[in-house]
C-alpha positions as CSV (number, residue, x, y, z in Angstrom):
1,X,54.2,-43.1,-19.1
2,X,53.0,-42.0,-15.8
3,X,55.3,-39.2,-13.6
4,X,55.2,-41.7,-10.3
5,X,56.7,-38.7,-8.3
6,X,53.9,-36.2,-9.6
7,X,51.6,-38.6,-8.8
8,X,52.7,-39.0,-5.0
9,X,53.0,-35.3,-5.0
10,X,49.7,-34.7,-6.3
11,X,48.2,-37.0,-3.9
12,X,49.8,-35.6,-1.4
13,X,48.5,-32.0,-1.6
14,X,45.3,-33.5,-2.0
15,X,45.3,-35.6,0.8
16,X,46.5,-32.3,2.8
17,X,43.6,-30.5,1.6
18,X,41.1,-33.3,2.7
19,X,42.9,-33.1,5.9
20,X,42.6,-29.2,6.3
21,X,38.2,-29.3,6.4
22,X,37.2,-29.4,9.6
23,X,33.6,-30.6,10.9
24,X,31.5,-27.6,12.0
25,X,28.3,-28.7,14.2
26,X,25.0,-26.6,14.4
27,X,22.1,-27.1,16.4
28,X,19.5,-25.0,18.2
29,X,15.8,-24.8,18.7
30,X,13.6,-22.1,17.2
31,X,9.8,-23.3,17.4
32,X,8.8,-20.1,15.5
33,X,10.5,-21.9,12.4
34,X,9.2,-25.5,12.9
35,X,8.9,-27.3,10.1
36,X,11.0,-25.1,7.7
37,X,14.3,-25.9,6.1
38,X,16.6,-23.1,5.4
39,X,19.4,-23.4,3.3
40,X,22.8,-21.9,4.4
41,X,25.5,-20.8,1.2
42,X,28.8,-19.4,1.1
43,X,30.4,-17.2,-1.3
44,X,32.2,-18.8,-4.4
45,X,34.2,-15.7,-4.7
46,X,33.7,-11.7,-3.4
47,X,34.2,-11.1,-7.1
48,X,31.1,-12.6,-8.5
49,X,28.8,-13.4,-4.7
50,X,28.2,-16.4,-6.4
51,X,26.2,-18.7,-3.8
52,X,27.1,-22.2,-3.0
53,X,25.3,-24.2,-1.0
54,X,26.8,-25.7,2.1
55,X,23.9,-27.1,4.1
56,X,20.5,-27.3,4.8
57,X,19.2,-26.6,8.1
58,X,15.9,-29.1,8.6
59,X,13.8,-27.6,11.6
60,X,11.7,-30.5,13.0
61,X,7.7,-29.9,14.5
62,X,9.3,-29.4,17.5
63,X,11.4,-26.7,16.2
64,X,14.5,-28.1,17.1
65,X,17.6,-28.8,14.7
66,X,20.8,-30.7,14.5
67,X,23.2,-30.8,11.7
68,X,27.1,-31.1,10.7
69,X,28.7,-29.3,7.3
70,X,32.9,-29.4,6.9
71,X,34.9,-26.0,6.2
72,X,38.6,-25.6,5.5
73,X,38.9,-22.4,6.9
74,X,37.3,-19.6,8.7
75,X,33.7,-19.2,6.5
76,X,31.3,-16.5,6.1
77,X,28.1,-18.6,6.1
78,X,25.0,-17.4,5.2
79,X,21.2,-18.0,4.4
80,X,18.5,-15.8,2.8
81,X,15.1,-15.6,4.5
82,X,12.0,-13.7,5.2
83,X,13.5,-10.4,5.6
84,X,16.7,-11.4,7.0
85,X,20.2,-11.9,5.0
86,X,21.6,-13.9,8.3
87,X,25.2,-14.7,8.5
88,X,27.8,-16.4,10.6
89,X,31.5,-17.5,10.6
90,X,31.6,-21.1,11.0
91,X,35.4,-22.3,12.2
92,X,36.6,-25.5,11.6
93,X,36.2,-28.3,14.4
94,X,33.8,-25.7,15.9
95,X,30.2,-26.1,17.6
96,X,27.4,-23.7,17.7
97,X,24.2,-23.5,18.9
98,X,22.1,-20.7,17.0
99,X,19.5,-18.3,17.9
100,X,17.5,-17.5,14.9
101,X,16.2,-14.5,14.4
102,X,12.5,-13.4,15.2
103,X,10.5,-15.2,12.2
104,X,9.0,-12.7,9.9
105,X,7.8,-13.2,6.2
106,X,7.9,-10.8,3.5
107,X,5.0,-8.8,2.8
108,X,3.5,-8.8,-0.6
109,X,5.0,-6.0,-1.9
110,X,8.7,-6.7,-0.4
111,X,8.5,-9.7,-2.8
112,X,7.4,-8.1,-5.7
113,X,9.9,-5.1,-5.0
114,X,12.6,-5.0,-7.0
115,X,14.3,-2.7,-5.2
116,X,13.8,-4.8,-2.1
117,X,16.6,-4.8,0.5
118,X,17.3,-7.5,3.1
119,X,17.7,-6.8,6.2
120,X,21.2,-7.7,7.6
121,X,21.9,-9.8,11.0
122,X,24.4,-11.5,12.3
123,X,23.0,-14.8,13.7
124,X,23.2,-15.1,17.4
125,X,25.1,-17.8,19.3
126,X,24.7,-19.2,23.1
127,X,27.2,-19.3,25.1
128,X,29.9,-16.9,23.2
129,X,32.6,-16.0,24.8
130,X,34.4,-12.6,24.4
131,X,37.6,-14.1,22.6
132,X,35.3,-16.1,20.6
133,X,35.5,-14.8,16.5
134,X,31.7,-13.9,16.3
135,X,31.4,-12.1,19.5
136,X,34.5,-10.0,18.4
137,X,32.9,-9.3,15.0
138,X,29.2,-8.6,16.3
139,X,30.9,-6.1,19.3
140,X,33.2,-4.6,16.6
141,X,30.5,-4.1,14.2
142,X,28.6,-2.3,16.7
143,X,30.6,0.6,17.2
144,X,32.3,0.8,13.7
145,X,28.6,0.8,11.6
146,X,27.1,3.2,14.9
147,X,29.7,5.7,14.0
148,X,30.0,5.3,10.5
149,X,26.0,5.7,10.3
150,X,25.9,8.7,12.3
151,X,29.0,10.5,10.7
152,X,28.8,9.2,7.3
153,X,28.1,13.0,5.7
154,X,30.3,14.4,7.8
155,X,33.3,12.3,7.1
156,X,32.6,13.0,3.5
157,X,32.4,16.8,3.7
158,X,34.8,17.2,6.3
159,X,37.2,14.8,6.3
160,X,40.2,14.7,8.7
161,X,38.5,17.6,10.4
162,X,35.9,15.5,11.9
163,X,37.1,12.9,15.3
164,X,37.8,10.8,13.1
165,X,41.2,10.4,14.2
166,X,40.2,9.6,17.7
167,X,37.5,7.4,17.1
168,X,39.8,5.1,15.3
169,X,42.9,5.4,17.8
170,X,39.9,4.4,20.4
171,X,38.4,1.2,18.5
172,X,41.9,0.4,17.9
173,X,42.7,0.3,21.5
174,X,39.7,-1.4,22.4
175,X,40.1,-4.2,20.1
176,X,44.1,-4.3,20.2
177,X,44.4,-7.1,22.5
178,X,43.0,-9.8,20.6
179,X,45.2,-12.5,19.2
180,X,42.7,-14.1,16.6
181,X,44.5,-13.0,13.2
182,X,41.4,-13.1,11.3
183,X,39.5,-10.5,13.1
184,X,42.1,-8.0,13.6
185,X,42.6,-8.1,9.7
186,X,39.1,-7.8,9.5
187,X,39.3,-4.7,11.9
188,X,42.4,-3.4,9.7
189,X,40.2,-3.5,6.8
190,X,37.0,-1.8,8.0
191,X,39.6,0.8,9.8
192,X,41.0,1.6,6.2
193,X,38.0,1.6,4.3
194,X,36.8,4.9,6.9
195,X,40.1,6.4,6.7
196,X,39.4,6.0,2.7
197,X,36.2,7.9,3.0
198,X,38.0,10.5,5.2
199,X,40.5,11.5,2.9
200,X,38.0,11.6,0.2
201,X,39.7,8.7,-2.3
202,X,42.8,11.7,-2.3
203,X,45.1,9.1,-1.0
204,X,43.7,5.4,-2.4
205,X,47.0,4.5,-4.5
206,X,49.1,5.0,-0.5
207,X,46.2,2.7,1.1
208,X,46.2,-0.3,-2.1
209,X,50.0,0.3,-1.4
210,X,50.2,-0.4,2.4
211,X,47.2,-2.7,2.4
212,X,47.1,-4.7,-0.1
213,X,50.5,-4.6,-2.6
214,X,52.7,-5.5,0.7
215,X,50.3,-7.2,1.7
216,X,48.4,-11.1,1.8
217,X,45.9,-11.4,-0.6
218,X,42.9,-12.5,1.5
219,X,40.0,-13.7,-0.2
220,X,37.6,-14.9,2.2
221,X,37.8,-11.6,4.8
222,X,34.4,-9.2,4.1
223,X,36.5,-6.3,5.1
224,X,39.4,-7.2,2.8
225,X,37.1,-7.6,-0.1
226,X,34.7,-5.1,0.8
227,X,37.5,-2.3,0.3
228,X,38.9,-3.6,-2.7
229,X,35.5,-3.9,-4.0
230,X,35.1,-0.3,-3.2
231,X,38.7,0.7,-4.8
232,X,38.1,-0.9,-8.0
233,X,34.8,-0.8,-9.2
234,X,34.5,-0.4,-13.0
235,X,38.3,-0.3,-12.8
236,X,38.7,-0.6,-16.3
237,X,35.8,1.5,-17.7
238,X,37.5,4.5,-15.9
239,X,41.0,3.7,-17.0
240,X,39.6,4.1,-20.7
241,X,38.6,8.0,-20.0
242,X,42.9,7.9,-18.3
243,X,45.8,8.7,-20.3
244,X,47.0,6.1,-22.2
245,X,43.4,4.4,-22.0
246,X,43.3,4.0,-25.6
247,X,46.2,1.0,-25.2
248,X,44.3,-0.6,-23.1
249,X,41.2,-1.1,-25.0
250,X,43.5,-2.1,-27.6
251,X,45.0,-4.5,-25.6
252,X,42.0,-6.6,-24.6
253,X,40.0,-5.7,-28.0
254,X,42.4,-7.2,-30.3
255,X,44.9,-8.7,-28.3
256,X,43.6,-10.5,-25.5
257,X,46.9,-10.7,-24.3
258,X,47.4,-11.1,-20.5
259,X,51.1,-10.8,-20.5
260,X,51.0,-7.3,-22.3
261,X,47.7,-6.1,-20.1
262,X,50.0,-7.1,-16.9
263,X,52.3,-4.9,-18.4
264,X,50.2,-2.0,-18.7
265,X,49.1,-2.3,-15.0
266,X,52.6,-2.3,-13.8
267,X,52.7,1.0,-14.4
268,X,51.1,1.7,-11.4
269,X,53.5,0.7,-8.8
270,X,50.6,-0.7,-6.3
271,X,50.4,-3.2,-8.8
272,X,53.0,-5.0,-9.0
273,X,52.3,-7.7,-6.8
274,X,51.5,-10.6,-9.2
275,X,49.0,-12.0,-7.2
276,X,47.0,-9.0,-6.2
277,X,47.4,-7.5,-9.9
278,X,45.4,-10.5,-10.9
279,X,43.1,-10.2,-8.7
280,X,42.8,-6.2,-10.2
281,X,42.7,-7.9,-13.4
282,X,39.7,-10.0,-12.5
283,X,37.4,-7.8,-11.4
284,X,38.2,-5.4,-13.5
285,X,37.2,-8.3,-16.5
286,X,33.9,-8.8,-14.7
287,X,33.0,-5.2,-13.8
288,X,33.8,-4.5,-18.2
289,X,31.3,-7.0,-18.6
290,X,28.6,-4.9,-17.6
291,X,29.7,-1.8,-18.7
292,X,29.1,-1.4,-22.3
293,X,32.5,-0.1,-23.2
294,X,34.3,-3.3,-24.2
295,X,32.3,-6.1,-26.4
296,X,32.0,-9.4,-24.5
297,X,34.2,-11.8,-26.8
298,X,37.2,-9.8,-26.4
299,X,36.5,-9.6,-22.4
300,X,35.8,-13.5,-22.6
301,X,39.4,-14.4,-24.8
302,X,41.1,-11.8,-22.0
303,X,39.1,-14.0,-19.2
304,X,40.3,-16.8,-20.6
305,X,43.8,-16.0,-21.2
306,X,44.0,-15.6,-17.0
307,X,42.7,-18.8,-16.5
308,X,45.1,-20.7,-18.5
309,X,48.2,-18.7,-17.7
310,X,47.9,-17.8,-13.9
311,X,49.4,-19.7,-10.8
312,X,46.8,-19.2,-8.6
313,X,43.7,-22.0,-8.6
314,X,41.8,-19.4,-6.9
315,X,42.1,-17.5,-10.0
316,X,41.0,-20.4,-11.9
317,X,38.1,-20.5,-10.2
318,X,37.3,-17.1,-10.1
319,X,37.5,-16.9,-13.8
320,X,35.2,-19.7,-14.3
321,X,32.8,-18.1,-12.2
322,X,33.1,-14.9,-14.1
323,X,32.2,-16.5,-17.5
324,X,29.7,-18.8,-15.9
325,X,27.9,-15.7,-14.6
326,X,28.2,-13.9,-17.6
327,X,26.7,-16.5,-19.8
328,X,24.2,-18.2,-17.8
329,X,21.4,-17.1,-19.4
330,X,22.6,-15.6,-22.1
331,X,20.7,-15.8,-25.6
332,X,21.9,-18.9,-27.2
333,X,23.1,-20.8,-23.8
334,X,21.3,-23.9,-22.9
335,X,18.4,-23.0,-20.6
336,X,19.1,-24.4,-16.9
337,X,17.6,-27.4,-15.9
338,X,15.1,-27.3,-13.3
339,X,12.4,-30.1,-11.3
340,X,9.6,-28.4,-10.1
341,X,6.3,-30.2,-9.3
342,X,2.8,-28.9,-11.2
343,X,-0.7,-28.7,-9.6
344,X,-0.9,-32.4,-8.7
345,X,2.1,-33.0,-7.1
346,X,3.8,-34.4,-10.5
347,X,7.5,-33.4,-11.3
348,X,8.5,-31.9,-14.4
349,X,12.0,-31.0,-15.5
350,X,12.5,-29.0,-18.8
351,X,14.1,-31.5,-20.9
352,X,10.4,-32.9,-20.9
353,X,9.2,-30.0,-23.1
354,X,11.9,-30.2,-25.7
355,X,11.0,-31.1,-29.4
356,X,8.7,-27.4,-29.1
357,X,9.4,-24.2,-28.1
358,X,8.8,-23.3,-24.7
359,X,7.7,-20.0,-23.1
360,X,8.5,-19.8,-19.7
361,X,6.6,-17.3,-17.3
362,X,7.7,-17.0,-13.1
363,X,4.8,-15.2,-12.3
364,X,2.4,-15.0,-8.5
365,X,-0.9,-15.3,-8.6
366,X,-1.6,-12.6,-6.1
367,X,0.0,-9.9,-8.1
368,X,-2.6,-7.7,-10.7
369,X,-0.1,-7.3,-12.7
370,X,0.5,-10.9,-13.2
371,X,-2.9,-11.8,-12.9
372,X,-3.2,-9.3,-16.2
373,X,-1.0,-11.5,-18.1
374,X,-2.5,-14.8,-17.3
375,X,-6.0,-13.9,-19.5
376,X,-3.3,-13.0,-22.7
377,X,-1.0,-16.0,-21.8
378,X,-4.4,-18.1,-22.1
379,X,-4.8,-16.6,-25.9
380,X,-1.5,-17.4,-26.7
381,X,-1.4,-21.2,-25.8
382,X,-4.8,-21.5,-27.7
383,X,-3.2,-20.5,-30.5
384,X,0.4,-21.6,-30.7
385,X,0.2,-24.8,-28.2
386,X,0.3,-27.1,-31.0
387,X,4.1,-25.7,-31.3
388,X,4.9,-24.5,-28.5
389,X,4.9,-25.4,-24.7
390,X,3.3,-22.7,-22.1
391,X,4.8,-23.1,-18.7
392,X,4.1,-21.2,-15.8
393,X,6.3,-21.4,-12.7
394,X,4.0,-20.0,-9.4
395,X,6.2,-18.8,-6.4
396,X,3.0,-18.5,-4.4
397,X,3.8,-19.5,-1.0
398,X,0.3,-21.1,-0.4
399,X,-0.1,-23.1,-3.1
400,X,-3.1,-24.5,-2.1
401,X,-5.0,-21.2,-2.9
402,X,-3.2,-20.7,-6.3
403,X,-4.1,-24.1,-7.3
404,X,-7.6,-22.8,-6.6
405,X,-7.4,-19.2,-8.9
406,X,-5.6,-22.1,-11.4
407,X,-8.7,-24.1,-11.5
408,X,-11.2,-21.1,-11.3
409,X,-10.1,-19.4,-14.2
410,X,-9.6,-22.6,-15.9
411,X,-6.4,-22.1,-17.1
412,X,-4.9,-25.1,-19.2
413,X,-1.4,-24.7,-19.9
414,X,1.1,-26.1,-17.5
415,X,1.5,-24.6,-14.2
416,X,4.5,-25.6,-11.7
417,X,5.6,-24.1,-8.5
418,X,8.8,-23.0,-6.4
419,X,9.7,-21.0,-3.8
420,X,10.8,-17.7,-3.8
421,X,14.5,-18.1,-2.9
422,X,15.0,-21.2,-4.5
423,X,17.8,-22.4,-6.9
424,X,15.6,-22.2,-9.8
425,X,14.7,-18.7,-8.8
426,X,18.4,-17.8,-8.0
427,X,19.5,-19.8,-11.2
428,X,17.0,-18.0,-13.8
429,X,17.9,-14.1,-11.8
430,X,14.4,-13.5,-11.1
431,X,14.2,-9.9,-9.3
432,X,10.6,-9.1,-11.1
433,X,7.3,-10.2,-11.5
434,X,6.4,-11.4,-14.4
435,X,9.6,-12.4,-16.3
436,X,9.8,-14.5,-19.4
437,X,12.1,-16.9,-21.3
438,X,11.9,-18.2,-24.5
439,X,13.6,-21.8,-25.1
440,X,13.9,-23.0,-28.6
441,X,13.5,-26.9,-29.6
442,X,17.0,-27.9,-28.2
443,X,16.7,-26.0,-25.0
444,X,18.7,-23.3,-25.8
445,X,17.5,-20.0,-24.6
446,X,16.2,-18.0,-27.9
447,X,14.9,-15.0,-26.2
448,X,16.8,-14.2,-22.8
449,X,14.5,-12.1,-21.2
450,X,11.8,-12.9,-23.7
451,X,8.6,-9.9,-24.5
452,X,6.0,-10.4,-22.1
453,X,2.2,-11.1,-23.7
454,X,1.3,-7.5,-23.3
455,X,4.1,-6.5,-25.1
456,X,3.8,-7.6,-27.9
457,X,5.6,-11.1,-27.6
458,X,3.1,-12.7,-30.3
459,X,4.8,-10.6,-32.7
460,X,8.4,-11.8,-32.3
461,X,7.5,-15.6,-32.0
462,X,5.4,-15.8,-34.7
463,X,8.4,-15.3,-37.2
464,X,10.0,-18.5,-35.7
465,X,6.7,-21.0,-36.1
466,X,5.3,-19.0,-39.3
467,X,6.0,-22.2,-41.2
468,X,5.8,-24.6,-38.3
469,X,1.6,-24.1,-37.7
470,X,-1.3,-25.9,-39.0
471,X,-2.5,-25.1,-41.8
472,X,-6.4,-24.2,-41.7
């Protein structure tokens, strides 16, 4: 039978949710950019960066644009392109009209630079005022990263001995006045973080304990996360090389138990707070993942363990994200989905190539080393197309002149195109050109990167499909 009260109650707290998201307008005109659509994200967690998308920004010929997106609460928005990582905070029931940055590409080599870094910018709005939480940011921001920049080594060889002191009594009186709660959290934040690198780490347990054990877990504030981020990275990999590290490999190796891992941390007395212990415990768990020092079952049954025993649905979620990071495109997962259109304007999603194997390339067509692979590619599909699919996926951003190279080299495998910050690019954690996939009959993922052509990848395949081919 149904609770009735835990029904009401339940619709309650979701109708007080729905209630909380507020309507956030944006509009602007930036001619450089006619034409474009750029897609704006936020943050899933500050755990895993995972991107969501919140809107997309449609530029018209004229350049101008006009669009609404909900928030429930103050929002680091963001969107990724060109050069630029450009961000905002969008407030609920708030208006904005942007000022885009200048509009500049990426050179060749930035895209094909793994290494490649973003520029940073903080998009610009018309009409701020100086109470307003973006101008407070954007002037705070200003002085904080001018003198962090220019004192950086000093702070770290000389610590307290440097002004340090008086530059943060002075950007505290500066910016004491202020009433808006998130920005002077956000200020308490990036104020800690230097007084961390001041003291050299000598005194991090006092900071977690003033900052964050008595205090509110904030999940959404850069500073916040930026200096726990900083605190506990690889948490767990250097509590193994600790005393009493040895339990807690133990503990998540063969016990996956979250109860007796909460019990270990409590040892620490800055981590004692339920709530922000888990939090430890989270990022701790996804840091381990990538470490090599605990195998990736245990970490998962830990993992899961928190997100059927905690409190928090943040936690929840954050969990999921972990494990949905971990194992997206992991050998043996199913291979994500994509719809990309080919050389003739035709769309293709990857369930279409099921029923034979599929090797996936993201290659350009303007890079040589690329265009080295396409000629052994083209030897491979002659020989192995009758079980396998050979699928190309172009983020040339004139596509007019790749279809060209396509058709001059006569290439005849199947060639589809996307751009080079979208989903499927994002989705499939393309940082280097060429990468490869290899998807088996069911579209799971078989080989996760898979061997390019040149090295060697004939080799490895031909052990699946040594039965499968024609016999001459």
């Amino acid at each position: 039978m149904i609770n009735l009260k835990k029904t009401i109650f339940i619709l309650f707290i979701a109708l007080s949710f729905g209630l909380r998201a507020g309507n956030v307008h944006i509009f602007g005109e930036a001619k450089e950019y006619a034409s474009n659509t750029i897609i704006f994200y936020k943050y899933s967690d500050r755990i895993t960066f995972i991107k969501k998308q919140l809107f997309e920004l449609e530029i018209d010929k004229d350049g101008k644009f006009d669009v609404n997106f909900e928030v429930d609460d103050i929002t680091y928005v963001f969107a990724e392109f060109g050069i630029y990582h450009a961000y905002f905070y969008a407030e609920p029931d708030a208006s904005y009209e942007l000022i885009l940055p200048p509009f500049q590409e990426k050179s060749l080599s930035d895209i094909f630079n793994p290494f490649f870094s973003s520029e940073t910018i903080q998009i610009g709005i018309k009409n701020m005022q100086p109470t307003d939480l973006n101008y407070l940011i954007l002037d705070f921001d200003y002085y904080y990263f001018r003198y962090l920049d220019l004192k950086y080594i000093e702070l770290y060889v000389n610590g307290l001995q440097t002004d340090v002191d008086t530059f943060i009594t002075e950007i505290n009186s500066k910016f004491n006045n202020y009433d808006n709660q998130y920005f002077q959290d956000y200020k308490k934040y990036r104020i800690a973080a230097l007084k961390n690198i001041a003291t050299q780490k000598q005194y991090e347990d006092q900071i977690v304990y003033s900052y964050y054990t008595k205090a509110p877990v904030l999940y959404d504030n850069p500073a916040y996360m930026d200096l726990f981020n900083n605190i506990y990275a690889k948490y767990f990999d250097l509590l193994l090389v600790a005393p009493h590290g040895d339990f807690l490999y133990a503990i998540i190796t063969y016990g996956h138990s979250i109860s007796r891992l909460k019990k270990f941390l409590s040892r620490n007395l800055s981590l004692r707070n339920n709530q922000f212990q888990e939090l430890v415990i989270l990022k701790g768990l996804n840091d381990a993942f990538g470490g090599g020092n605990f195998q990736w079952l245990p970490l998962l049954l830990t993992l899961d363990s928190v997100h059927l025993s905690t409190q928090y649905p943040f936690h929840q979620d954050v969990a999921q994200n972990i494990a949905d990071n971990v194992l997206s495109m992991a050998k043996g997962t199913i291979a994500p989905p994509f719809e990309l259109p080919d050389t003739a304007g035709e769309m293709h999603s990857l369930k279409e190539f099921k029923n034979k194997y599929t090797y996936i390339q993201f290659a350009n067509t303007k890079t040589y080393s690329c265009q080295l692979e396409f000629a052994m590619m083209g030897n491979l599909h002659k020989r192995y197309k009758e079980v396998c699919n050979f699928v190309t996926i172009l983020t040339d951003s004139d596509i007019e002149s790749a279809k060209a190279y396509i058709n001059k080299n006569e290439f005849g495998w199947t060639f589809l195109f996307t751009e080079i910050n979208s989903q499927t690019i994002s989705t499939y954690k393309i940082d280097t050109y060429p990468t490869y996939f290899l998807v088996d009959t069911r579209g799971s993922l078989l080989m996760s990167p898979a061997p390019s052509p040149s090295e060697n990848f004939e080799k490895y395949f031909f052990k699946y499909v040594e039965d499968k081919l024609p016999k001459k």
